[in-house]
Each structure stands twice: as structure tokens, then as C-alpha cells.
matplotlib code that plots the C-alpha trace (Angstrom):
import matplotlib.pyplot as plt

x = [44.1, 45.4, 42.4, 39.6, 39.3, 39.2, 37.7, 39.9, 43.2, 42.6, 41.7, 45.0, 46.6, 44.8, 46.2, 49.2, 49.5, 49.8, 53.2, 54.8, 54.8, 53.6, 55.5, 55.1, 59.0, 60.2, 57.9, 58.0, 55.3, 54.2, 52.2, 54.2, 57.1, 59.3, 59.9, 60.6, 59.6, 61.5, 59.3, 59.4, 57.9, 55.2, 54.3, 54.2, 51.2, 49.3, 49.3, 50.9, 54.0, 56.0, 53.2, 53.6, 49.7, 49.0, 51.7, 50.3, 47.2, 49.1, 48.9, 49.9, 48.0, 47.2, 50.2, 52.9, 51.9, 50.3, 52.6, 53.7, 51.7, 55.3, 58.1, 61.3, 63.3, 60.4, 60.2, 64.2, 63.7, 60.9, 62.4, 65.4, 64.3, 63.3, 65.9, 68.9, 66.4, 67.1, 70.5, 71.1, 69.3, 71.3, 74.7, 73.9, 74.8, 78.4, 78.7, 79.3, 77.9, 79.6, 80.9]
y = [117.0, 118.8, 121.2, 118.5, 118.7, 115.1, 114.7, 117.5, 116.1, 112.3, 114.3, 115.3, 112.5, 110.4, 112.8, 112.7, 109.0, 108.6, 110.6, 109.0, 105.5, 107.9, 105.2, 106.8, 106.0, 108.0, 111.1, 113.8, 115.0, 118.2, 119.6, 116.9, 116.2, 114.8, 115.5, 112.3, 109.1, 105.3, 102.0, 100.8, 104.5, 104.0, 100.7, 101.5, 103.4, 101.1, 97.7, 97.9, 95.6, 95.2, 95.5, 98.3, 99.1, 98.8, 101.8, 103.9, 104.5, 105.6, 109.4, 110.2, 111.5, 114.1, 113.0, 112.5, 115.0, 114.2, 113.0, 115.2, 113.7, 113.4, 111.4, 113.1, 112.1, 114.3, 117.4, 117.1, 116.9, 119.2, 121.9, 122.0, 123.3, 126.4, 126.7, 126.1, 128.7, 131.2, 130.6, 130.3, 133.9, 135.0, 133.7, 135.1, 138.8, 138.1, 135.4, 136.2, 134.0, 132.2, 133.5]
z = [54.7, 57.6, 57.1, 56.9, 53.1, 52.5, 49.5, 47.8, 49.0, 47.6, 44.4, 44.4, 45.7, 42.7, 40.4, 40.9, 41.1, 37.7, 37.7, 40.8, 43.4, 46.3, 48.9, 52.1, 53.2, 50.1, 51.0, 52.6, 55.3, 56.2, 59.6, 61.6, 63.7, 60.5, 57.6, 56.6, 58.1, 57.8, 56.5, 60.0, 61.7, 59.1, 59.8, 63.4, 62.8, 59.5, 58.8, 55.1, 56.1, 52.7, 49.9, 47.6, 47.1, 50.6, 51.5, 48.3, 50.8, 53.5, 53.6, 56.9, 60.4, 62.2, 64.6, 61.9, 59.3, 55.6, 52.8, 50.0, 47.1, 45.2, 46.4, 47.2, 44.4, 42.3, 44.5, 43.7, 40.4, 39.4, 42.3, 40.7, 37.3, 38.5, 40.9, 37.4, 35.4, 38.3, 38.8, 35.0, 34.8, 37.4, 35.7, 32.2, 32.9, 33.3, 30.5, 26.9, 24.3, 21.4, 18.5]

ax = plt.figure().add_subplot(projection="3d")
ax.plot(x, y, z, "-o")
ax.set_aspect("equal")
plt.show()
């Protein structure tokens, strides 16, 4: 999005729909100010108000950045499973197995 490739990034953005809410309060946003932005910052700026579909289209400005097509909770959760495979690597060296 920030480099004008609309079409691309709602590809990508419909994609990944399927595998999470994409509410744009639970997100975070990149090539903005904040990383994350409240319901109330968001609503500043769209007319969504309270209604879950209506804040699944919000996917940020130019001023406050384009959302992450995740939500947090799954960047958490899918970044930490390579971080535990590298730190588990890591760890194995000094750690014996069972007999």
C-alpha cells in the first residue's frame, strides 16, 4: 500500500482474512507515526464506529501508516515459533538428552 500497489496489497489483505479478524485497534501499522493505534484514533480518521465489518476495511493512511494484515496477538504467536526453534537450537548444545 505504501508504494501505490493497491491491488496487490487487498490481495493480501483478502488472504489472509480467512486466518485472522484484521480489527484495525488490534493491528499493528507500519510507515506511520504508531505502531499501534486505539478504536477511538481510528475512528477519528473512518466512520466504522463499533461494527466489526466496517473496521475489517480499515487498512490505514498514508498519515497513520497501513495495518499489518495479522493482528498482534498472531504476529505474537507465529513470531514466536521461530524465535523458541532458535533459542531451542541455541539451548541444545549444553543439554543432554534422556536416557
Amino acid at each position: 500500500m505504501n508504494l501505490g500497489w493497491q491491488i496487490p496489497a487487498e490481495a493480501i489483505y483478502f488472504i489472509y482474512s480467512f486466518q485472522c479478524h484484521q480489527l484495525p485497534q488490534q493491528s499493528f501499522y507500519v510507515f506511520g507515526p504508531q505502531a499501534m493505534y486505539s478504536l477511538g484514533q481510528i475512528n477519528a480518521v473512518s466512520c466504522a464506529g463499533m461494527d466489526p465489518w466496517l473496521l475489517r476495511q480499515f487498512v490505514g493512511t498514508a498519515e497513520l501508516g497501513y495495518e499489518v494484515a495479522w493482528s498482534d496477538r498472531m504476529v505474537y504467536a507465529y513470531g514466536s515459533l521461530p524465535l523458541a526453534a532458535i533459542v531451542w537450537r541455541w539451548l541444545s548444545r549444553w543439554l543432554r538428552p534422556l536416557p
